[in-house]
Structure formats: structure tokens, C-alpha cells
C-alpha positions as CSV (number, residue, x, y, z in Angstrom):
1,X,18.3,-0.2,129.8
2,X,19.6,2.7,128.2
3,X,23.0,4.0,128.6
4,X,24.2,7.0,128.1
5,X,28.1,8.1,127.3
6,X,29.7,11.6,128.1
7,X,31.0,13.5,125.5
8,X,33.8,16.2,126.3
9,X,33.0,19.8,124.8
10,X,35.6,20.7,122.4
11,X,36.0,23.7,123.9
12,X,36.8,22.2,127.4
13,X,40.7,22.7,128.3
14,X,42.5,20.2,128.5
15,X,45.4,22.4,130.7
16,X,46.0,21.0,133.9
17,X,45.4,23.7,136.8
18,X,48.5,24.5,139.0
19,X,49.6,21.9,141.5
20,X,49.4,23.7,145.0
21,X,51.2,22.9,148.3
22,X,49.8,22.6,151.3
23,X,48.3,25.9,152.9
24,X,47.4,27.2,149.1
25,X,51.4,27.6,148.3
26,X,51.5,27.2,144.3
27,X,54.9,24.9,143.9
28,X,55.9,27.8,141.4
29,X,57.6,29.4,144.5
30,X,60.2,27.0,144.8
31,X,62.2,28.9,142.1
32,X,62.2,32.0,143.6
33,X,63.5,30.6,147.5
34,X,66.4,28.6,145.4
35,X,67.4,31.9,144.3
36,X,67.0,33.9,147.6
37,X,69.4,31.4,148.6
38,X,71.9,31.3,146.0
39,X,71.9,34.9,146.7
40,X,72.6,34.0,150.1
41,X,75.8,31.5,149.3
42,X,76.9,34.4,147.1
43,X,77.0,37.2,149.8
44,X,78.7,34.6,152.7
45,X,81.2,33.5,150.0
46,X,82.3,36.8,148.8
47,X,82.3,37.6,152.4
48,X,84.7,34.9,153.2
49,X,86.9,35.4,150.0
50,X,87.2,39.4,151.6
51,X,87.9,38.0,155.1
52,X,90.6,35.8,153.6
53,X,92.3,38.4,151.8
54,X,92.6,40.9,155.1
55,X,93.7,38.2,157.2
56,X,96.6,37.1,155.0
57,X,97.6,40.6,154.2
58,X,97.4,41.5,158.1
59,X,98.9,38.2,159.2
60,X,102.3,38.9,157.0
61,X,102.5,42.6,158.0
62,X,102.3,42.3,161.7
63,X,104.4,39.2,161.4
64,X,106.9,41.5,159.4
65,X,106.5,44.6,162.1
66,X,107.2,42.5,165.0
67,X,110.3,40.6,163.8
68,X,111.7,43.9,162.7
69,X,111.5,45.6,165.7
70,X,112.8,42.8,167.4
71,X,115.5,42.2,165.6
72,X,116.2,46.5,166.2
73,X,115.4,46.0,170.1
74,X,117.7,42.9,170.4
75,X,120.6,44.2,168.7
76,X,120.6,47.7,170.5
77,X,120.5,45.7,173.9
78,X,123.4,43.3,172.4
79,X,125.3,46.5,171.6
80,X,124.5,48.2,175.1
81,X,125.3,45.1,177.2
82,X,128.6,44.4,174.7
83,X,129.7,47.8,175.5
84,X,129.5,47.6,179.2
85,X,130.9,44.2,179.1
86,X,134.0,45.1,177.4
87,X,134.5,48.7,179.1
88,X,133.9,48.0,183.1
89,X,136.9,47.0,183.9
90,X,138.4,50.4,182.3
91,X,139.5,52.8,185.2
92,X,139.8,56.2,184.9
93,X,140.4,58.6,187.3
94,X,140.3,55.9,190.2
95,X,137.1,55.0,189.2
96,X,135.2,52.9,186.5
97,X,132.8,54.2,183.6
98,X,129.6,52.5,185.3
99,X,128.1,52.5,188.7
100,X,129.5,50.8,191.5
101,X,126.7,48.5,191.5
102,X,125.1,48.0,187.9
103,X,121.7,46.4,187.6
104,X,121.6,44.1,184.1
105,X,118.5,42.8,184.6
106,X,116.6,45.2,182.5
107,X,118.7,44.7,179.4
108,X,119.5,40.9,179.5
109,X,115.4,40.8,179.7
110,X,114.9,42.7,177.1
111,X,117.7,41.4,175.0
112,X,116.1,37.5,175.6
113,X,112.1,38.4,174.9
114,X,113.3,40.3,171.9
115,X,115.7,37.5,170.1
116,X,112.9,34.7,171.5
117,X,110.2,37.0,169.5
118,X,112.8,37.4,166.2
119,X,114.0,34.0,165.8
120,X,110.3,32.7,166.4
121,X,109.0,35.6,163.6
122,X,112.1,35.2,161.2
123,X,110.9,31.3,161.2
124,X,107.8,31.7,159.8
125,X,108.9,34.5,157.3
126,X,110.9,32.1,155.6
127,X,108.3,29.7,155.6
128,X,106.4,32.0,153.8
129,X,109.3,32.6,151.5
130,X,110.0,28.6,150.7
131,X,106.8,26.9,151.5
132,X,104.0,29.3,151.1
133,X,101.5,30.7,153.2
134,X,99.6,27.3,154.6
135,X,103.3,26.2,155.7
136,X,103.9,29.4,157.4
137,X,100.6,29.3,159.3
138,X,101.7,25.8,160.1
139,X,104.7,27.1,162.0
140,X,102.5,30.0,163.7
141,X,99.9,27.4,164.9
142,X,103.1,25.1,166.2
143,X,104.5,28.4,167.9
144,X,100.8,29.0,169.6
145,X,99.0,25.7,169.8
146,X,96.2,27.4,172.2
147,X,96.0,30.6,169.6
148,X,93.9,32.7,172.1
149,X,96.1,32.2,175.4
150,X,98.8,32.6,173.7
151,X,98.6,35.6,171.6
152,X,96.9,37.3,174.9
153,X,100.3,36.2,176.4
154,X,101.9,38.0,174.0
155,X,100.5,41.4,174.7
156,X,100.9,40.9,178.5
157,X,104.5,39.3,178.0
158,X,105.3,42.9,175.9
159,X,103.5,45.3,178.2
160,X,105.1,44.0,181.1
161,X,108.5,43.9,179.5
162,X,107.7,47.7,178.4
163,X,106.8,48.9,182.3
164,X,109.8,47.1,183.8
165,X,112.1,48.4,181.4
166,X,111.0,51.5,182.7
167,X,110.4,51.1,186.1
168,X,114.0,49.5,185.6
169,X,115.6,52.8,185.4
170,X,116.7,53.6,188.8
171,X,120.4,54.9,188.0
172,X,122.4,51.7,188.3
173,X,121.0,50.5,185.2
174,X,122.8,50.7,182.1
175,X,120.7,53.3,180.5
176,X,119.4,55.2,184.0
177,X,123.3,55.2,184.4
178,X,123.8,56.4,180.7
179,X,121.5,59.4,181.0
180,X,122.5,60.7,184.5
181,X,124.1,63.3,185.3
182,X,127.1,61.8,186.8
183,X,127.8,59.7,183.3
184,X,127.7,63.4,181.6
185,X,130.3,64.7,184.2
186,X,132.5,62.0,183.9
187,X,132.2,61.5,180.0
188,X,135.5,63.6,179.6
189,X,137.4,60.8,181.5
190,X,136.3,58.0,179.4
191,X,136.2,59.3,176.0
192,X,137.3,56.6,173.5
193,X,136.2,54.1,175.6
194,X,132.8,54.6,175.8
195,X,129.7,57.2,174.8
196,X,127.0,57.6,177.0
197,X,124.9,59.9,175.3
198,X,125.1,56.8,172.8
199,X,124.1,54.4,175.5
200,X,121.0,57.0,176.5
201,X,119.8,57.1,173.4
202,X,119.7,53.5,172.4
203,X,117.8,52.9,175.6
204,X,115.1,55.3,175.0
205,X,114.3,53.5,171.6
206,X,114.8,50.3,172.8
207,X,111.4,51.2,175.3
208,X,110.0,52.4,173.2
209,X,110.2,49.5,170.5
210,X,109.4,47.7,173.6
211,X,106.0,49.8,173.5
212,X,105.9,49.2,169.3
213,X,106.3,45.3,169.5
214,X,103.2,45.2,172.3
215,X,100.9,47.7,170.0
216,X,101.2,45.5,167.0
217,X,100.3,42.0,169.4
218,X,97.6,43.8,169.9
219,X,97.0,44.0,166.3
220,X,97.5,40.2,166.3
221,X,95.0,39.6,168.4
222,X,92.5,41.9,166.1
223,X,93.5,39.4,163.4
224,X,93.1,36.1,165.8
225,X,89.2,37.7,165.8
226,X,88.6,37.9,162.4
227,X,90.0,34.4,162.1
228,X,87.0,33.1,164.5
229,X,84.6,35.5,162.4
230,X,85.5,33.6,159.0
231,X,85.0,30.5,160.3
232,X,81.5,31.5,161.4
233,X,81.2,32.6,157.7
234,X,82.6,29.2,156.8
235,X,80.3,26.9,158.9
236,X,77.2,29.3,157.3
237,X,78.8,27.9,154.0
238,X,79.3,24.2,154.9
239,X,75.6,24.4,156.3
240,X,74.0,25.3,152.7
């Protein structure tokens, strides 16, 4: 029996064609979705880096504003509340310097949300001066273990402090009092003892620091939001 052996042309190939995937996809694709994604990575993480940057910036600023301004509110209220303390019992002209019936409330409320808000704000600024950012953010997460209720606690806590401060000048208050008419007629009495143009004035901008302090929890709160949209960017990171 004869047998007959198969010779390979010389000019035959002996390149192997292209490995293809399943549903014709050449495996030469794979480079090019490795890179879309890189790209990806690239966008979130530059993303995140931006994110961090605005939150830590924001973070210290309205942390800043709102001890400032209640350091300003508490110590015009200590003033005000000082100067009626230390002047009521003053009588001039068979009568004293306030009203026969002064309302405190107003003031002593004021005066205890504002130091409450400094000493809590002045706490984490120093952390941020000693220990660093992640220590300060420490502190602010102790101060507001439920971030969301809290901060919206905040706002309310300074908006309603803001109206009943307001709604708190009837007359018998130490600033309605201050800004009355009768206080003006009777200023002449009670110079040297006490000025109640001063007092007036010092509880207009104690209001409206009042008004200030809620504006930049607000701002806060703007900042609590980016800090759930980085971790979004975050998980989309950790996910890769």
C-alpha cells in the first residue's frame, strides 16, 4: 500500500490568525476597555481629591465664622446683662434706670446658645491648631455623633433663637427698654451710670449676629452634603 506524506508549501504562513472571543470579539479589545477604565479611576479620583479640598477649606471657615460671631454675640449680651445687673438698683429721680418689670429671658438665651456654640467651635479650632485636621474632625464628629440631625438642629436651634430674640422685644426687655422712648427721656437722669443708646445698639447687632450664626449653619449643612457626595465618589473608587 502506498502512502503518501504532506508537504507544507513554503509559502504557506506560519502566523497564527487572531484569537477571537465569543460573539466575534477579537481579545485585542481588552486593551482599549483597561484604558476606558483607568480613564474612569482618573476622573473619580481627581474628583475626590477636588471634593476634599472644598470640604476642608469650607469646614475651617464656617467653623471660624461661627465661633467668631459667637464669641461677638456672647460677649455683647455679657456686657448688656453686666450692665443692668450692676446699675438696677441705682435710683434716680424716685425711680430706677430699667422697667419696673424687666424680662431677661431674651438675653440670658442668647448669652447661653452663643458661649455653648463658642466654647464647642473654639474646641475644635485648637484641635486644628495642635493635632491637625483628622483630630479636629474627631472633636466635630464627637460634638455631632448623628451629623445630619444635628447640624439640622443647628439651623433650627439659631433661627428660633433669631425670632425670639425679636419677638422678645416687647419694652421690658433690656434692649426693647434700651431703645424706647421712655429710656431716651430719662437718659439725662442716669448719665454716668448707664447708656442706653449703647444698650440699643448692642442689641440690634446682637440679632442680627443671631441671624449671621444661623446663615453660615446653613452653610454647614451645604458642606455635611458634599461630605455624603465624596463618599459616593469614594465607594465608586473602592469598587474599581
Amino acid at each position: 500500500m502506498n502512502t503518501t506524506y504532506y508537504t507544507p508549501s513554503p509559502n504557506a504562513s506560519t502566523q497564527s490568525t487572531p484569537m477571537t472571543a465569543s460573539f466575534g470579539q477579537k481579545v485585542e479589545s481588552q486593551p482599549f476597555i483597561l484604558e476606558s477604565q483607568d480613564d474612569e479611576f482618573t476622573l473619580h479620583e481627581k474628583k475626590n481629591q477636588k471634593l476634599k479640598k472644598q470640604i476642608r477649606i469650607l469646614r475651617f471657615c464656617t467653623r471660624f465664622a461661627v465661633t467668631g460671631l459667637a464669641a461677638a454675640t456672647a460677649t455683647q449680651e455679657a456686657i448688656t446683662l453686666y450692665t443692668y445687673l450692676t446699675t438696677k438698683d441705682t435710683i434716680r429721680a424716685g425711680r430706677g434706670p430699667w422697667a419696673k418689670h424687666t424680662s431677661l429671658w431674651p438675653a440670658v438665651m442668647l448669652l447661653s446658645i452663643s458661649g455653648i456654640t463658642f466654647f464647642l467651635g473654639f474646641s475644635i479650632l485648637i484641635a486644628y491648631i495642635v493635632k491637625g485636621v483628622k483630630a479636629a474632625n474627631s472633636i466635630s464628629t464627637a460634638q455631632t455623633s448623628l451629623s445630619w440631625i444635628t447640624q439640622t438642629v443647628h439651623i433650627i436651634i439659631w433661627i428660633v433663637v433669631a425670632v425670639l430674640y425679636r419677638v422678645g422685644k416687647t419694652g421690658s426687655d433690656l434692649w426693647g427698654w434700651a431703645c424706647s422712648p421712655v429710656a431716651q427721656k430719662i437718659q439725662i437722669n442716669f448719665e454716668g451710670v448707664v447708656k442706653f443708646s449703647t444698650v440699643c445698639a448692642s442689641g440690634r447687632n446682637s440679632w442680627q449676629l443671631a441671624i449671621a450664626s444661623a446663615g453660615i449653619q446653613i452653610v454647614g449643612f451645604i458642606v455635611l452634603l458634599m461630605v455624603i457626595q465624596r463618599r459616593q465618589v469614594q465607594k465608586r473608587l473602592g469598587g474599581r
